[in-house]
C-alpha positions as CSV (number, residue, x, y, z in Angstrom):
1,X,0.0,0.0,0.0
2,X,1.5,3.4,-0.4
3,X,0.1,6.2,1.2
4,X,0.6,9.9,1.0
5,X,1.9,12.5,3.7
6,X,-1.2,14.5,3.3
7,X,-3.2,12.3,5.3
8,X,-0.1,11.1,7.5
9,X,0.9,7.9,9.1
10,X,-1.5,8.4,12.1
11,X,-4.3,8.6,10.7
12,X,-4.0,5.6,8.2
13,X,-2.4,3.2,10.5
14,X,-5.2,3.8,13.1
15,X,-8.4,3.4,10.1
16,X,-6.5,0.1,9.6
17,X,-6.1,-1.0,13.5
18,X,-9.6,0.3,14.1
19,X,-11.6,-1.2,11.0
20,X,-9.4,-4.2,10.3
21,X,-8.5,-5.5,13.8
22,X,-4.8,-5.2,12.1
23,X,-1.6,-4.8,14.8
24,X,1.1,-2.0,14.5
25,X,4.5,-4.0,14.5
26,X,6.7,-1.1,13.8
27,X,6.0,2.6,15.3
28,X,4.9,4.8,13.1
29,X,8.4,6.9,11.4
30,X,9.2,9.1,9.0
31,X,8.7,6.7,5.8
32,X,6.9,3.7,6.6
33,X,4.4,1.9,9.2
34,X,4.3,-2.1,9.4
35,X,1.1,-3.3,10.3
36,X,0.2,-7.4,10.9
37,X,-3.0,-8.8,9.9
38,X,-4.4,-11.5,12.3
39,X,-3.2,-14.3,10.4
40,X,0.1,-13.3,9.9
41,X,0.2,-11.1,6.9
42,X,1.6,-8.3,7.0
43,X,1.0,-4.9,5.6
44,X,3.5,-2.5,4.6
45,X,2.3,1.5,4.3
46,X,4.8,3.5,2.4
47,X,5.1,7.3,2.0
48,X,5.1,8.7,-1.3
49,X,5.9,11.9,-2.5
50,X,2.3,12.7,-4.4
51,X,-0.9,11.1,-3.6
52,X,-0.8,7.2,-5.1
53,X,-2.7,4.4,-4.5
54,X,-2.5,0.6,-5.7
55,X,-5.9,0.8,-7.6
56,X,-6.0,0.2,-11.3
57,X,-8.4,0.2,-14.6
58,X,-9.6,-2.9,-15.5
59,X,-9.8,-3.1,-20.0
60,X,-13.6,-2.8,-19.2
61,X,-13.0,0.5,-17.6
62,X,-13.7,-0.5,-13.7
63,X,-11.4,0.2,-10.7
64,X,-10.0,-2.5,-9.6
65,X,-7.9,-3.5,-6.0
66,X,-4.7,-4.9,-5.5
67,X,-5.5,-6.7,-2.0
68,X,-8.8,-8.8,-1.1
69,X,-9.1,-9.7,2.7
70,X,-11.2,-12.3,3.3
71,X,-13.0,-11.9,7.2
72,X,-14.9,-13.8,9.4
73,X,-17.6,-11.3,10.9
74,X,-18.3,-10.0,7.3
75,X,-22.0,-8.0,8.3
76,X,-20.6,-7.1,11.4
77,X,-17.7,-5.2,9.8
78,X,-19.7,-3.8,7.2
79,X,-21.9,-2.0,9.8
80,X,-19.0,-0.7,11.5
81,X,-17.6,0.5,8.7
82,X,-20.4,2.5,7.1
83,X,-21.3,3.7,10.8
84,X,-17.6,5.1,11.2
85,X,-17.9,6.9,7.7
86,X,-15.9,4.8,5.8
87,X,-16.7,4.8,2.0
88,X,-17.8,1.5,1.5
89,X,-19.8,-0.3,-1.6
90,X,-23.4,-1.6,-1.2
91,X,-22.4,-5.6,-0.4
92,X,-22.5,-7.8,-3.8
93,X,-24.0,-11.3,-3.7
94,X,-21.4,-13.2,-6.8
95,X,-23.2,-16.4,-5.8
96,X,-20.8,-19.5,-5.6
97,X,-18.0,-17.0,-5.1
98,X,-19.6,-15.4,-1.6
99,X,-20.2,-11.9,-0.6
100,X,-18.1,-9.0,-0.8
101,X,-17.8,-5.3,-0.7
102,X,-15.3,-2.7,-1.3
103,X,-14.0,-0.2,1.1
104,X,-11.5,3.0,0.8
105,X,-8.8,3.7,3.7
106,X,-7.8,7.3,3.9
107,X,-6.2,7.5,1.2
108,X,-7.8,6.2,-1.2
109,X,-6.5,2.3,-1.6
110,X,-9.8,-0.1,-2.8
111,X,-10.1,-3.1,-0.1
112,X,-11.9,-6.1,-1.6
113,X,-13.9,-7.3,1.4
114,X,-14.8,-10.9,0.9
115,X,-17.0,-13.2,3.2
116,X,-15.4,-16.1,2.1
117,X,-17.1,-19.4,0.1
118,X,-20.5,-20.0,1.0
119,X,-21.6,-23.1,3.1
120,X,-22.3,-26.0,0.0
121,X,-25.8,-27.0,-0.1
């Protein structure tokens, strides 16, 4: 993820500690923060120069993400989410692939939000 100093290290390592349930491993410094998702994964936020994110155009024309976190309370974070502001997506039902939404961190990096596989019938 790369992140810009307009918005500051603070303030995005917190949206992702407080929406995400992720852990800071590394204080926060003058050119990165290190942050640990539950199962082990880890996170790097890097400053740039000018505002950048990791999203991209799809040949169809739609934005696309570069990271998909799967979760296990899926509603549950949703709710918080769009209760704490966060611009999030209306959820999408894709069937045999699960539910999923997308979500924005502070500076502007698409989070696919997955559910995971739905229980076979």
């Amino acid at each position: 993820m790369h992140l810009h100093p307009y918005n500051g290290y603070k303030k995005t390592a917190e949206w992702y500690m407080d929406n995400l349930g992720l852990e800071l491993m590394r204080p926060v410094h003058e050119y990165q923060d290190q942050l640990r998702i539950p199962s082990g994964q880890t996170i790097f936020l890097i400053k740039t120069p000018e505002p950048t994110t990791l999203n991209y155009m799809q040949i169809g024309g739609t934005e696309q993400c570069a990271l998909t976190l799967e979760v296990n309370d899926f509603h549950g974070l949703y709710s918080r989410m769009k209760n704490n502001g966060t611009n999030v997506s209306d959820i999408e039902d894709n069937g045999g692939c699960g539910l999923n939404f997308y979500a924005y961190d502070p500076d502007g990096n698409k989070l696919d939000i997955w559910g995971g596989w739905p229980p076979q019938e």
